[in-house]
TORGU-58763 format. One record per atom (N, C-alpha, C, O): residue in one letter; atom name; x, y, z. Coordinates in steps of 0.001 Angstrom, whole numbers, always signed. Atoms other than C-alpha are relative to their C-alpha. Example, Ala and Ser with C-alpha at 12.3 -4.5 7.8 and 13.67 -1.06 7.14 Angstrom:
{type a atom N xx +890 yy -1190 zz +0};
{type a atom CA xx +12300 yy -4500 zz +7800};
{type a atom C xx +900 yy +1200 zz +0};
{type a atom O xx +1936 yy +1181 zz +665};
{type s atom N xx -820 yy -1190 zz -60};
{type s atom CA xx +13670 yy -1060 zz +7140};
{type s atom C xx -770 yy +1090 zz +730};
{type s atom O xx -261 yy +2198 zz +899};
//
This chain:
{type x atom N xx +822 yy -1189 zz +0};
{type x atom CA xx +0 yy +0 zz +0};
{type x atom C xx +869 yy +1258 zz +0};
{type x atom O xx +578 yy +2322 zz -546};
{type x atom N xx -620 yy -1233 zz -309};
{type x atom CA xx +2739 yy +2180 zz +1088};
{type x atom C xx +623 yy +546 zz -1609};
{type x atom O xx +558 yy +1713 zz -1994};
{type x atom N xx -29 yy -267 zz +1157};
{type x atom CA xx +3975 yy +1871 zz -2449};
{type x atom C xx -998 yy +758 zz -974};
{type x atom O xx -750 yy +1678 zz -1753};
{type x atom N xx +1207 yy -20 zz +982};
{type x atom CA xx +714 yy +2081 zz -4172};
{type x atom C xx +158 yy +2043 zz +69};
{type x atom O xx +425 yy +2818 zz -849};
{type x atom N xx -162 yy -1460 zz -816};
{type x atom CA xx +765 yy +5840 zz -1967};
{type x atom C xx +1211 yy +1094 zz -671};
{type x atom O xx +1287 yy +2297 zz -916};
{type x atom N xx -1208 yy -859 zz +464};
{type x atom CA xx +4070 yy +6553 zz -3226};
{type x atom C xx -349 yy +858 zz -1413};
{type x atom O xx -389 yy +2079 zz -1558};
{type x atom N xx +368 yy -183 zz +1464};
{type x atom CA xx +3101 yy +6470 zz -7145};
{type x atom C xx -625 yy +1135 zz +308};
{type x atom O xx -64 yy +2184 zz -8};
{type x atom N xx +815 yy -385 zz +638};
{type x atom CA xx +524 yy +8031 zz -6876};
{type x atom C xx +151 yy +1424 zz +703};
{type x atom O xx -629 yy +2218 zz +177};
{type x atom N xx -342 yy -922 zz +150};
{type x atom CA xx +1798 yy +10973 zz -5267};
{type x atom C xx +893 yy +901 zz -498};
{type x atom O xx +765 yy +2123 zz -571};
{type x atom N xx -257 yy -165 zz +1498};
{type x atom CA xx +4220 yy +11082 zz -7732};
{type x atom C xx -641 yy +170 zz -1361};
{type x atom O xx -60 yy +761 zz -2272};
{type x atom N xx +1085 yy -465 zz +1092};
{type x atom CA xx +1683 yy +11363 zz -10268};
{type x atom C xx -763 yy +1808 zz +559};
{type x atom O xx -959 yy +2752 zz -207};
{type x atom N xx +436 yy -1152 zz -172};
{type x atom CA xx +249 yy +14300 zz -8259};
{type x atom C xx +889 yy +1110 zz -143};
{type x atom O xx +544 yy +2059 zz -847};
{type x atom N xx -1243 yy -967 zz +314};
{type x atom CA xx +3673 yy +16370 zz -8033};
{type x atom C xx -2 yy +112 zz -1217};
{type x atom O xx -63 yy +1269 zz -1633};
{type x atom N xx -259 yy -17 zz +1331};
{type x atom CA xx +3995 yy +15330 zz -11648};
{type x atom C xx -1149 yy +1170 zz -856};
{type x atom O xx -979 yy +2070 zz -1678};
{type x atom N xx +1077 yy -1320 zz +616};
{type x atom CA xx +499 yy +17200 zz -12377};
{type x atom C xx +743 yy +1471 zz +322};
{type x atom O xx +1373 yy +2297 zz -339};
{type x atom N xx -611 yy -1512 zz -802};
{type x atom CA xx +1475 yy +20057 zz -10048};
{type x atom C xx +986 yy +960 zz -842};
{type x atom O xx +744 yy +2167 zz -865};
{type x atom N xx -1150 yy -236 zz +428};
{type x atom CA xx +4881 yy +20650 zz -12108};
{type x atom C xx -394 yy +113 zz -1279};
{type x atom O xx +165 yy +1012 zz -1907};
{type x atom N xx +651 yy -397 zz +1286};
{type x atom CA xx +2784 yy +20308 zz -15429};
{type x atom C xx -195 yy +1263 zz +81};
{type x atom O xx +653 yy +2060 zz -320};
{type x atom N xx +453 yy -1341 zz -62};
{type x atom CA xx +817 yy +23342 zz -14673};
{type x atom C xx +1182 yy +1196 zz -247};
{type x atom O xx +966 yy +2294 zz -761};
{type x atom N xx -1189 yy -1202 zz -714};
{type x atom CA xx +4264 yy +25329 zz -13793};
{type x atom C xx +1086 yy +163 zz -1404};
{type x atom O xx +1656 yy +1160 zz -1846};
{type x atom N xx -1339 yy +173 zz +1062};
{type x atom CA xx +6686 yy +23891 zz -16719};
{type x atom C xx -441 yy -1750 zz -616};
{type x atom O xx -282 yy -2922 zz -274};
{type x atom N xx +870 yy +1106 zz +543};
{type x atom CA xx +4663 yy +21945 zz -19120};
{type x atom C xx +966 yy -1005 zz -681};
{type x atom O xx +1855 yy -678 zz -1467};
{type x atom N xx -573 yy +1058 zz +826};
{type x atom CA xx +5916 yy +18606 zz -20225};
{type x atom C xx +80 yy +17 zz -1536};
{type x atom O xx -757 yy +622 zz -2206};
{type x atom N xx +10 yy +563 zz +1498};
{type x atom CA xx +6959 yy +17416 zz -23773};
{type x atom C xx -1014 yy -770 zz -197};
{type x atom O xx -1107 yy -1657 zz +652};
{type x atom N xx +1338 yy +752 zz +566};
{type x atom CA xx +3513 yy +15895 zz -25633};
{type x atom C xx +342 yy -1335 zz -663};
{type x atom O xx +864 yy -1221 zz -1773};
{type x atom N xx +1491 yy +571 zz -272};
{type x atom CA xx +2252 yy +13256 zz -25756};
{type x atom C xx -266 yy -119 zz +1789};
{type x atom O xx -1321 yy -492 zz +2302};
{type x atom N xx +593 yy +372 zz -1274};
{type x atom CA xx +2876 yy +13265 zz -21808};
{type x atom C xx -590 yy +542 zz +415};
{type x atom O xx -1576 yy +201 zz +1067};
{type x atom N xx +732 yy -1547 zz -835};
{type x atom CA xx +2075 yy +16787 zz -20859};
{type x atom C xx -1690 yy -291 zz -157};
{type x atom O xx -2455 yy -172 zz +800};
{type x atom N xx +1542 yy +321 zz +713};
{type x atom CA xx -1535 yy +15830 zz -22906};
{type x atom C xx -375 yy -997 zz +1181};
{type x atom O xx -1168 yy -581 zz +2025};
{type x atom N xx +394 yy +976 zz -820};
{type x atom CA xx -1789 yy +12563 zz -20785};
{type x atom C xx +71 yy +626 zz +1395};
{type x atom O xx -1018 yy +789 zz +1945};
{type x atom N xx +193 yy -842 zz -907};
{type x atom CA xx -931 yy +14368 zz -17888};
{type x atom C xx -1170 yy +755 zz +707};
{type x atom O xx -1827 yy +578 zz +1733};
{type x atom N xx +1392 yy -1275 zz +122};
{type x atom CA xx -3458 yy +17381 zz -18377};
{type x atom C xx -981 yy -706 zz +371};
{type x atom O xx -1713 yy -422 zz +1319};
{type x atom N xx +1636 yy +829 zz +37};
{type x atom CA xx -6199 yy +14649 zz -18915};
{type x atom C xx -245 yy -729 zz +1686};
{type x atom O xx -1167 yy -614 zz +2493};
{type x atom N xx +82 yy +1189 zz -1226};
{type x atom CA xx -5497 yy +12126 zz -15978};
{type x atom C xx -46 yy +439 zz +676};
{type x atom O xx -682 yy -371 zz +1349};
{type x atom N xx -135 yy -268 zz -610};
{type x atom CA xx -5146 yy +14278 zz -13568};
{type x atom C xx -1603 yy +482 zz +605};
{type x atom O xx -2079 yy -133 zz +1559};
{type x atom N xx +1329 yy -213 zz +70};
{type x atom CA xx -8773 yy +16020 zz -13626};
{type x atom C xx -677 yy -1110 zz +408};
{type x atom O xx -1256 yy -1080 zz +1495};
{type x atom N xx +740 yy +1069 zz +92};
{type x atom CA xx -10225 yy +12564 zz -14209};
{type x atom C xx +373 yy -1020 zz +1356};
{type x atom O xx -444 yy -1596 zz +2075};
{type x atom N xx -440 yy +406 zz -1423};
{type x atom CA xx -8043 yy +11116 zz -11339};
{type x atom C xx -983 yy +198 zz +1419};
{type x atom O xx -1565 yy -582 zz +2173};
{type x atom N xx +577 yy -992 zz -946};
{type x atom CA xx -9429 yy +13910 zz -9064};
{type x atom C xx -1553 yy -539 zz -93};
{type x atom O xx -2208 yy -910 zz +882};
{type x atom N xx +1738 yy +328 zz -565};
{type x atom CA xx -13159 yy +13069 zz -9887};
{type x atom C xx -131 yy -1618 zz +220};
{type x atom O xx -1219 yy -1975 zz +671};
{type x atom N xx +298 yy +1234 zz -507};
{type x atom CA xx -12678 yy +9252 zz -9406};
{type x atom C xx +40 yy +154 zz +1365};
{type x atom O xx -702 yy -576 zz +2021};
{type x atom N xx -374 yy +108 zz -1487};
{type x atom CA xx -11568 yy +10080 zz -5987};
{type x atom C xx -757 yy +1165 zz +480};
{type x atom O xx -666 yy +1288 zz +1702};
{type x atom N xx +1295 yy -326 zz -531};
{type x atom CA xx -14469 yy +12628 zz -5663};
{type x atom C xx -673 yy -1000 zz +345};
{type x atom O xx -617 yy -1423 zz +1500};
{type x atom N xx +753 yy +1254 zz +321};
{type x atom CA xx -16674 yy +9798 zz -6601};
{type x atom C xx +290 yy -1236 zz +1461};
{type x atom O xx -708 yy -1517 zz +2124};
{type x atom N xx +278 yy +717 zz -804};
{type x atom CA xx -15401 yy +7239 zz -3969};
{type x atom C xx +654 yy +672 zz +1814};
{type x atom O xx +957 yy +10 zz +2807};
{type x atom N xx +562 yy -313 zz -1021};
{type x atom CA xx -15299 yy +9942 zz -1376};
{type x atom C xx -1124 yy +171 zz +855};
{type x atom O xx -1317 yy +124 zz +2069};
{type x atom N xx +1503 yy +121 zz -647};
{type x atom CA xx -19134 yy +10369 zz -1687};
{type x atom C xx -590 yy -737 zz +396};
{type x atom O xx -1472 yy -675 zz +1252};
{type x atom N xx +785 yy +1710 zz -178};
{type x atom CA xx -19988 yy +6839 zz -1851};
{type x atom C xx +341 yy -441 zz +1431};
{type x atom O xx -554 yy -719 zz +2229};
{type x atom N xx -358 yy +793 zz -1039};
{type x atom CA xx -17500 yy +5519 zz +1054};
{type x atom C xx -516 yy +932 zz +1017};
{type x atom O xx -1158 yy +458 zz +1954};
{type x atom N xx +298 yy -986 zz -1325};
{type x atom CA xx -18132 yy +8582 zz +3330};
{type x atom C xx -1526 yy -284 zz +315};
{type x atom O xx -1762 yy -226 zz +1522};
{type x atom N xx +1168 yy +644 zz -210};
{type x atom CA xx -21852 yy +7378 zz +3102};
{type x atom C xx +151 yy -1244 zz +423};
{type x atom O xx -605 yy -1316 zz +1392};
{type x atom N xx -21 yy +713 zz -434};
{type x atom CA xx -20944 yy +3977 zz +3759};
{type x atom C xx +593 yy +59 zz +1322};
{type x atom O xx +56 yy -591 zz +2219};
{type x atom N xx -629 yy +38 zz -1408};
{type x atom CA xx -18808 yy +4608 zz +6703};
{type x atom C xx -1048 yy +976 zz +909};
{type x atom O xx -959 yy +962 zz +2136};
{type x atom N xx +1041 yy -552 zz -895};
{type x atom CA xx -21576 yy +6713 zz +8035};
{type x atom C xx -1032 yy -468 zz +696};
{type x atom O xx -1595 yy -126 zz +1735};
{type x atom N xx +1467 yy +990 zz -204};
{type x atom CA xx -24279 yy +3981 zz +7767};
{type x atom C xx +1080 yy -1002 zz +830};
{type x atom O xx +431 yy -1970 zz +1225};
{type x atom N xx -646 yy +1340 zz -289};
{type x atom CA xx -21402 yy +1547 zz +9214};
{type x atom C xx -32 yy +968 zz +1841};
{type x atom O xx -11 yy +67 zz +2680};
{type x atom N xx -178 yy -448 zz -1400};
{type x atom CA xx -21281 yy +3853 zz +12913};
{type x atom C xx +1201 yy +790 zz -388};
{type x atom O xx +1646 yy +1455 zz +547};
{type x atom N xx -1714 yy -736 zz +113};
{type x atom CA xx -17859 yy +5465 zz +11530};
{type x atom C xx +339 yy +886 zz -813};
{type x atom O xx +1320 yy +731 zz -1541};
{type x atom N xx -446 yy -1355 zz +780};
{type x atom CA xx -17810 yy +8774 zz +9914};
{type x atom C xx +1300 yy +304 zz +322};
{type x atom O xx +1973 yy +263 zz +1352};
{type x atom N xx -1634 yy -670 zz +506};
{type x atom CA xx -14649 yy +10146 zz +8295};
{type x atom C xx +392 yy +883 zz +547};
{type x atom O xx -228 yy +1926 zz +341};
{type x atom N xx -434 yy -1239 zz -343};
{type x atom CA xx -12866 yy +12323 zz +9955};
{type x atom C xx +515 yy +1107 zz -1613};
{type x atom O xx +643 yy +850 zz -2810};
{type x atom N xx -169 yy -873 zz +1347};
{type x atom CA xx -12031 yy +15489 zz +7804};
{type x atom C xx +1143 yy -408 zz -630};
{type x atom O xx +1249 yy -281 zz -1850};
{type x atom N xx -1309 yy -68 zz +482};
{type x atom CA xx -8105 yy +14348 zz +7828};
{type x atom C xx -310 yy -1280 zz -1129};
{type x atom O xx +103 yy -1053 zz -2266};
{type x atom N xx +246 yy +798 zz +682};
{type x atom CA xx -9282 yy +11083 zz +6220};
{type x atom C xx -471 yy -84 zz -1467};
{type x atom O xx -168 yy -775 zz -2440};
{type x atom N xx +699 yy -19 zz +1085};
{type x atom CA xx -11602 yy +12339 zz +4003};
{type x atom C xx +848 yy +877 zz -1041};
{type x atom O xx +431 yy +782 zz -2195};
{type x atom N xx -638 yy -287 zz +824};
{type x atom CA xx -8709 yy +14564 zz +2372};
{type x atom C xx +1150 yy -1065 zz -563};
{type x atom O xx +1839 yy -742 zz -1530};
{type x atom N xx -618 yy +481 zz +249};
{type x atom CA xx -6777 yy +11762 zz +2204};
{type x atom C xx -448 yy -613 zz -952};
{type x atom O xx +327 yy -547 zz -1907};
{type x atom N xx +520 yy +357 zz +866};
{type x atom CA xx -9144 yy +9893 zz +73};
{type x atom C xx -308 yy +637 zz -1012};
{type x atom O xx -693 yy -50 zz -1958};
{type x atom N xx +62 yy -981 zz +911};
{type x atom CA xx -9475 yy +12759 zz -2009};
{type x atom C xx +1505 yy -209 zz -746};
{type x atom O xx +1517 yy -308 zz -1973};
{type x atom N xx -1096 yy -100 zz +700};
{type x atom CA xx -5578 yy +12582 zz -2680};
{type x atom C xx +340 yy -1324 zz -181};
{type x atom O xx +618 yy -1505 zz -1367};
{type x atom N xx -223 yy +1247 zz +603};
{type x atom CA xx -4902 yy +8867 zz -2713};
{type x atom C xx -1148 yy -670 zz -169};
{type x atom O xx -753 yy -1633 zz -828};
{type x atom N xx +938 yy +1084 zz +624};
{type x atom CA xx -8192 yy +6961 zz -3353};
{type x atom C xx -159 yy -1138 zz +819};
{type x atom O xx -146 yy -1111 zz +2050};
{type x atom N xx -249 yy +956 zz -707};
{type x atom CA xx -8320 yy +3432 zz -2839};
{type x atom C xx +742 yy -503 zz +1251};
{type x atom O xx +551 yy -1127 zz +2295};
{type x atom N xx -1252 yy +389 zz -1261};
{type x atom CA xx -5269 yy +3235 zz -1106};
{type x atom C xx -42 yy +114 zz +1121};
{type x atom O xx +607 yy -582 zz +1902};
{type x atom N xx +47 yy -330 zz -1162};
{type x atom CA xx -6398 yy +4894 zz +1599};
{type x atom C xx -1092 yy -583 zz +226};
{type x atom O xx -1133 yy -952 zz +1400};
{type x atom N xx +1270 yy +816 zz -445};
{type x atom CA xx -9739 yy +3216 zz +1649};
{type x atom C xx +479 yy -1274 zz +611};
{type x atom O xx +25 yy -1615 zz +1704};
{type x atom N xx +177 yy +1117 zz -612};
{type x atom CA xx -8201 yy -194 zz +2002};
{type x atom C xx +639 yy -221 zz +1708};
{type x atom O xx +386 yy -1066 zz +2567};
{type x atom N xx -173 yy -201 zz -1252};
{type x atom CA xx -6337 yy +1148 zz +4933};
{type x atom C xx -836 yy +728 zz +1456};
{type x atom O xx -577 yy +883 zz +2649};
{type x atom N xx +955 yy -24 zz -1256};
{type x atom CA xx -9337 yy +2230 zz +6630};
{type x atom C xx -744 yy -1164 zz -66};
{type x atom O xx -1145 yy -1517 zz +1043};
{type x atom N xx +356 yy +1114 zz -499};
{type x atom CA xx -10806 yy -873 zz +6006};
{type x atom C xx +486 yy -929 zz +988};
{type x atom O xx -2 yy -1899 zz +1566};
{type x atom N xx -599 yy +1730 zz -722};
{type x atom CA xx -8525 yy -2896 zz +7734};
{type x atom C xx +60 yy +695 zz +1551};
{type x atom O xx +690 yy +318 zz +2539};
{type x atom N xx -2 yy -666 zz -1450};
{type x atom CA xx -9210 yy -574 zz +10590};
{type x atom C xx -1681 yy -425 zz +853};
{type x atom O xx -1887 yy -345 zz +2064};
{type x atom N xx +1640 yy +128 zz -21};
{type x atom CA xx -13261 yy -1449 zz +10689};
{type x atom C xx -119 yy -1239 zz +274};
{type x atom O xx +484 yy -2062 zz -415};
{type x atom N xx -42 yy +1690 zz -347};
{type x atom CA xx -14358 yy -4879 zz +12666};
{type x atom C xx -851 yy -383 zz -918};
{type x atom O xx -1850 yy +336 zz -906};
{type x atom N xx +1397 yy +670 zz +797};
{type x atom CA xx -16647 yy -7025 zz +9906};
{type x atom C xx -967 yy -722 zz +665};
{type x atom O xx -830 yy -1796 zz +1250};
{type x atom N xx +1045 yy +74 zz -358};
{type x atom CA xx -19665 yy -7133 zz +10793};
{type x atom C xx -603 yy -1518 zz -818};
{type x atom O xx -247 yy -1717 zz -1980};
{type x atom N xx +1120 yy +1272 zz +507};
{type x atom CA xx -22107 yy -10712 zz +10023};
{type x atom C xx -1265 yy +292 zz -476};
{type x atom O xx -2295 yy +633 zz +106};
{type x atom N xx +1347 yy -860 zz +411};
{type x atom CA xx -24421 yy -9781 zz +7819};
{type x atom C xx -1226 yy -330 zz +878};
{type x atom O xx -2019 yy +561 zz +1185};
{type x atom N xx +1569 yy +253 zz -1285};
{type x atom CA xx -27347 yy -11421 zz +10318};
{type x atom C xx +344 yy +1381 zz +727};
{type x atom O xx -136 yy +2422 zz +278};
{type x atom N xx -259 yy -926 zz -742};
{type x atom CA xx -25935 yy -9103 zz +12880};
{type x atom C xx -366 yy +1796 zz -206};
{type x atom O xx -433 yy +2684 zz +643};
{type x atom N xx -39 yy -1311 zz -194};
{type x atom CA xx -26478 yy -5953 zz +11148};
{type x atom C xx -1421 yy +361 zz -82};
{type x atom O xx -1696 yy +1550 zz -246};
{type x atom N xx +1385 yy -444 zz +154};
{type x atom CA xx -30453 yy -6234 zz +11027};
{type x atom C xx -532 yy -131 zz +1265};
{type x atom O xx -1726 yy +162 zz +1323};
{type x atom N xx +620 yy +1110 zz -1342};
{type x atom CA xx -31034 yy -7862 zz +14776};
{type x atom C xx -76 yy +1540 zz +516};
{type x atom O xx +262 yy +2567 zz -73};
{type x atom N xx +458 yy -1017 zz -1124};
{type x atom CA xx -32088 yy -5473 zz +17629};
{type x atom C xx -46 yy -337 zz +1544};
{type x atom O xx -416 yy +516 zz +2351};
//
């Protein structure tokens, strides 16, 4: 994971440094694009998980929820492995 983390904030510097002192094309192009599109996947499974961890008893803290904003998954599977699994019977009983 810690890897996965690394990349991919290497990919973000790499945007960052686009903007400033644009790459040679075809990367600068790939760049430009992925980066945007990056950003709204990891909108996307901020809205979703931050709803699930809400319905689970465990809202995101804010530091979390920027983290998932900047790495994504990566950071999701490391809050998963923070969350006890629940039995699905268990989560309808009273």
């Amino acid at each position: 994971m810690r890897l996965g983390k690394a990349v991919v904030v290497l990919f973000w510097l790499s945007a960052l440094w686009n903007l400033f002192v644009p790459m040679a094309e075809p990367m600068g192009a790939v760049v430009k694009w992925a980066a945007p599109l990056l950003l709204l996947m990891h909108t996307a499974e901020h809205f979703f998980f931050s709803r699930r961890f809400a319905a689970m008893g465990a809202p995101l803290s804010m530091k979390d929820r920027y983290m998932i904003l900047i790495f994504g998954g990566f950071h999701l599977m490391s809050l998963m492995k923070q969350i006890p699994i629940q039995a699905v019977g268990d989560q309808h009983s009273a």
